[in-house]
N, C-alpha and C positions, 0 to 999 in steps of 0.2 A: 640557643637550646632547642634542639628538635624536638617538632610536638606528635603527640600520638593520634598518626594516622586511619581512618576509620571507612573502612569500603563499604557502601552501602550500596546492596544491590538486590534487585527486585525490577517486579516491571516499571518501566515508567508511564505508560499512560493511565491506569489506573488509581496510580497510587502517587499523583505527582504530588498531590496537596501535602499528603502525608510524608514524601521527600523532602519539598522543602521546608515544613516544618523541625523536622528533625534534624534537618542541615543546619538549622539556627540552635536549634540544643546543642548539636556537637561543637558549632563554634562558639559558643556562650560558654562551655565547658572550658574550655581554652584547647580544645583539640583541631586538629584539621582534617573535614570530612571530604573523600575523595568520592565524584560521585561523575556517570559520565555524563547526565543532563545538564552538568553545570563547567563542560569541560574541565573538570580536574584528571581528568586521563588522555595521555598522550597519544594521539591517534598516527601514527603512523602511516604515512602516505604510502607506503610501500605493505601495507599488512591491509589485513578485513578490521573493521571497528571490532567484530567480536573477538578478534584476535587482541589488537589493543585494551582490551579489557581483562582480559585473562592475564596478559603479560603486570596488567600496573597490580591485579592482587598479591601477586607475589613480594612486592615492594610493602604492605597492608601490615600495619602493627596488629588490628582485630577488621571484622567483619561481621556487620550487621545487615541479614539477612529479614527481609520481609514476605513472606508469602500470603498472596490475596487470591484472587476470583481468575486472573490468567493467566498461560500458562509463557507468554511471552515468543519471540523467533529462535526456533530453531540453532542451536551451535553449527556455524560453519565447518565443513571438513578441517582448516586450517587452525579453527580456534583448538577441536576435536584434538590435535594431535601434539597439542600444548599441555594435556594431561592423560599422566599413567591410569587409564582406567582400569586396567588389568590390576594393577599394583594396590590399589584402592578398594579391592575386594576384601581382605582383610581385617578392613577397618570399621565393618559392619555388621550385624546378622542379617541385612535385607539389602539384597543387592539387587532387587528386580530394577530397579533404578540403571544399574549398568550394564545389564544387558542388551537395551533398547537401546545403541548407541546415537541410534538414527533420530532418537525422542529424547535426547536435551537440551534443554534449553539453556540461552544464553546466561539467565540468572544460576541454573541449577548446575552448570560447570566453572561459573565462576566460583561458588561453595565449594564443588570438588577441589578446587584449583587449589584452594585456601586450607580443604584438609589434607589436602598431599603436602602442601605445603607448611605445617602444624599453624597456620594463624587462626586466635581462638575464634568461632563463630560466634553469633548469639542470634538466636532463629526467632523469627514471631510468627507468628500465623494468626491469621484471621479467625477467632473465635466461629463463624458461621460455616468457614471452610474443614475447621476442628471439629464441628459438630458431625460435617458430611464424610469425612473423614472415618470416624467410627462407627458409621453407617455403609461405608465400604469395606469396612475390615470385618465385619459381621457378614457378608454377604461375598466377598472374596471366594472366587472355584467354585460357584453356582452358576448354575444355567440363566439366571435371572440377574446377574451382577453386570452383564454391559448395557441391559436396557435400564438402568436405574440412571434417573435424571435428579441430577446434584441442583437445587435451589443456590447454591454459593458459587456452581461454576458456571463459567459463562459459555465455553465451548464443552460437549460431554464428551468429545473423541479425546479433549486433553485431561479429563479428570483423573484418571487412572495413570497418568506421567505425575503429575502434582500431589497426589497422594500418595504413589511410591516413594516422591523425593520426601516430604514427610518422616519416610517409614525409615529411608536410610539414614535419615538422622537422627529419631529418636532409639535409633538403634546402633549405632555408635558404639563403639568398646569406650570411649572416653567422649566427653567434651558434646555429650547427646540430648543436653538440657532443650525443651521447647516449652517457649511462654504465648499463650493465646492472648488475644489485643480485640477490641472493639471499639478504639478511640486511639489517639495517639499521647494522650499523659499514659495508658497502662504500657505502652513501651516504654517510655521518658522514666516511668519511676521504676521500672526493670533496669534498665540500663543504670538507672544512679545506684539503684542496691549492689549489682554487680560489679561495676567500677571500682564501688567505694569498697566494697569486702576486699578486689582483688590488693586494690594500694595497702589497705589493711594486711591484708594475708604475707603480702610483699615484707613488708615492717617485720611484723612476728618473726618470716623465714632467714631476714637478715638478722635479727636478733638471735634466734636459733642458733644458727650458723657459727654467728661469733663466739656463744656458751661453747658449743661442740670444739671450737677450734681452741679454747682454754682447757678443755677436758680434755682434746685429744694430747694438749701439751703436757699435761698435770700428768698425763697415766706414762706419757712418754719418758718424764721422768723419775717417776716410779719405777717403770717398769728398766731402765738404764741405773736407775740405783741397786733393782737385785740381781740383774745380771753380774754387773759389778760389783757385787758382794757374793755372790755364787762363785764366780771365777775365782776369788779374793780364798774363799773359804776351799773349794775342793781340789785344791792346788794342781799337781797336774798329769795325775794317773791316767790312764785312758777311758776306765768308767765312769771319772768324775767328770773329765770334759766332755765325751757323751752327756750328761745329765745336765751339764752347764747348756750344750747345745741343743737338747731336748725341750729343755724349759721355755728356749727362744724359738722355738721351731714350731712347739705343738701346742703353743697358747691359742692359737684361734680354735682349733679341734677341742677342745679343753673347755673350754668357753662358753661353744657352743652344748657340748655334753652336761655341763653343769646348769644350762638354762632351761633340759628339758626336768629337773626338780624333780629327782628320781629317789626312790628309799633310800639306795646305799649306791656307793663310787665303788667296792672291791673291787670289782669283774675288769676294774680299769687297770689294775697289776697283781691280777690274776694269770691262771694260764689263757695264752692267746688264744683269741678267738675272732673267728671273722667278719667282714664287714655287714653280712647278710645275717648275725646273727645277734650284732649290736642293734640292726634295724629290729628284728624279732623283741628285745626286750621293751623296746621304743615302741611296737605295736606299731609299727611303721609300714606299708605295703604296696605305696608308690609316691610318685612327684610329681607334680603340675605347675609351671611357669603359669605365672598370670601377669598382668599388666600393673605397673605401681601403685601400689593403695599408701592411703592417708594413715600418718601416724597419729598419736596422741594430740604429740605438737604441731600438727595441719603442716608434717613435713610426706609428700610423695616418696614413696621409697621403695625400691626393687624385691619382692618377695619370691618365696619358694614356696606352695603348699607342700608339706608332707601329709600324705592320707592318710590315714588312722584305719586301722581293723575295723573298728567299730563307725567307720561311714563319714567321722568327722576330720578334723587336719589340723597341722600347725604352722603358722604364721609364719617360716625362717627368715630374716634375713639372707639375700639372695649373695650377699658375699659369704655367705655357708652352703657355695655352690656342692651337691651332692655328688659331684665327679669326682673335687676336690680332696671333699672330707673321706671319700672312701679313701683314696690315696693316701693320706694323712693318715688314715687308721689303722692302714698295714703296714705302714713305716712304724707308729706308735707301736705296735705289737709287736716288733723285729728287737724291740730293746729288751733287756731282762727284766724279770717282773719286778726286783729290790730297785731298781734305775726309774721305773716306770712309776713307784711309789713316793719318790722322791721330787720327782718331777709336776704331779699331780699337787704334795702339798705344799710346792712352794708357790703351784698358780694359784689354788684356791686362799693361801693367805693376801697374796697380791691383787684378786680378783674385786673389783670395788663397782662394774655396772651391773644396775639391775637384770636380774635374768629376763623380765618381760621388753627388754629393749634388743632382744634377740631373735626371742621366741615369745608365741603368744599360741594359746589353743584356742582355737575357736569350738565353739562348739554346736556346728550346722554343718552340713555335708555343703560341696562345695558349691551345688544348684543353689540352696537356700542363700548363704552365703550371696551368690551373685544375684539374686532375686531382690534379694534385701538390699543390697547397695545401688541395684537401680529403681528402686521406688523411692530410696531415700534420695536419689540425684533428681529423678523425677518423676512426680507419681503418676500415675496411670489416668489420663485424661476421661471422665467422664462425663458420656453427654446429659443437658439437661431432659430434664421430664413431666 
């Protein structure tokens, strides 16, 4: 049974105590920690060490990052060209970090390494480095910001490399959590909370799964039992199998219509009307892709915002791609309005998932929205006083 892998990387002469310490947690854990002070990385006779180091994170189930007082050597050209730094802009709001390509360090591209490569990190920082930290962000684009001398760093030409890399990962679109440390149990008992939710989380999501996969069989048979009774029943005129073929065609459109829980359905086998005028009743005004959010059941899930007139948005499910459903709506509109009636109440008798499992309103504009879910991932480090 292969066990989970763990790169831990930071400098090592500062922090060597604090290495091998945690190198005995992670193998007491029953995990195996890859670390290169302890040649667990394949050095390549033929490459640079910092090149062999970049090449084994890729191989890294997670990586546990530590940042202290230095700022470590320099990434060789070689190792440099081992990750898309350009590609990696994306994945941040604060990329002062990769513009300096000349000023990272070995530790700080082996994290890149590992979010190009989605392996989850988990950052600690030196409580004392955290403090100096928000002491350069307050001071950041003043005349007085490079003569300030950092008490937590030990060179100040590197302080402002070290506190960017910081920046670009609590600033992260995903996976931007940072925990401050002043001893090594407040890592040890980060790391067991984290672990232990993730195996948890784990559990729940294959339990999910499996409901989901009995639901989606239950509705598959439902929904093959009224086909087959539709067929059965509208024998075989040409408007009835339109309507047979309608029912199977524009149930997702349907679906989704019915989940934004509107006064009344008429307008849906009324006279046609356009796709830009069904948005108007929806108070609808544009679309924003964002990155998976957490459902109810702590499942990741592909969304769509719809924005709202009124500054706020709703939740779609992103398989209610808005390309799609427009296309969908002008096909729904090409049928006769009595076909169109008919078709509507045989989805909504059949229709058995909750509409909040589709759509959801929130009701924050979508700044607040993302404000709030990163203070809730991680709150805003303050320093003491």
């Amino acid at each position: 049974m292969a066990s989970l892998r763990v790169f831990v990387s930071s400098t090592c002469y500062d922090l060597s105590v604090i290495r091998g310490q945690l190198r005995q947690f992670i193998e007491n854990l029953g995990h195996e920690p890859v670390m290169s002070d302890y040649n667990d990385v394949l050095f390549d006779p033929r490459e640079h060490t910092h090149t062999s180091c970049i090449d084994e994170v890729a191989g890294a189930d997670a990586v546990v990052v530590i940042i202290g007082s230095r700022f470590g050597g320099k990434s060789v050209p070689s190792a440099l060209q081992k990750v898309d730094l350009e590609g990696l802009a994306g994945v941040s709001k604060s990329n002062e970090l990769l513009k300096a390509k000349d000023n990272i360090s070995v530790t700080q591209l082996e994290v890149l390494k590992a979010v190009e490569r989605s392996v989850p990190v988990f950052a600690f920082v030196d409580e004392r480095v955290m403090h100096d930290h928000a002491t350069y962000e307050r001071n950041k684009g003043k005349p007085i910001a490079d003569l300030i001398e950092y008490s937590s760093i030990e060179k100040l030409e590197t302080a402002k490399y070290i506190f960017e890399f910081i920046n670009f990962l609590r600033h992260r679109v995903t996976n931007n959590g940072i925990t401050t440390f002043n001893k090594l149990q407040d890592i040890e008992d980060a790391l067991k909370k984290q672990w232990s939710g993730l195996f948890q989380k784990l559990l729940l999501e294959q339990r999910a799964k499996q409901q989901e996969g009995r639901r989606i069989d239950a509705l598959t048979e439902q929904f093959e039992d009224l086909k087959a009774a539709i067929l059965t029943a509208v024998g075989g005129s040409k408007n009835e199998k339109e309507v047979a073929r309608g029912v199977v065609r524009f149930r997702k459109l349907l679906d989704l219509l019915m989940s934004f829980d509107l006064q009344e359905y008429s307008f849906l086998f009324g006279p046609a009307i356009p796709w830009s005028e069904l948005l108007r009743r929806i108070e609808v005004v544009d679309f924003l892709r964002v990155s998976p959010v957490e459902d109810e059941r702590g499942i990741r899930r592909p969304v769509v915002r719809w924005i709202r007139a009124d500054g706020t948005f709703y939740e779609v499910d992103r398989m209610f791609d808005p390309a799609d459903m427009s296309s969908e709506w002008d096909a729904f509109m090409r049928i006769d309005e009595d076909s169109r009636a008919v078709i509507y109440d045989a989805l909504a008798e059949m229709r058995s998932i909750p509409a909040r499992r589709f759509v959801r309103h929130i009701p924050l504009t979508p700044e607040e929205a993302d404000e709030r879910n990163r203070q809730r991932v991680m709150p805003e480090f303050e320093p003491a006083t």
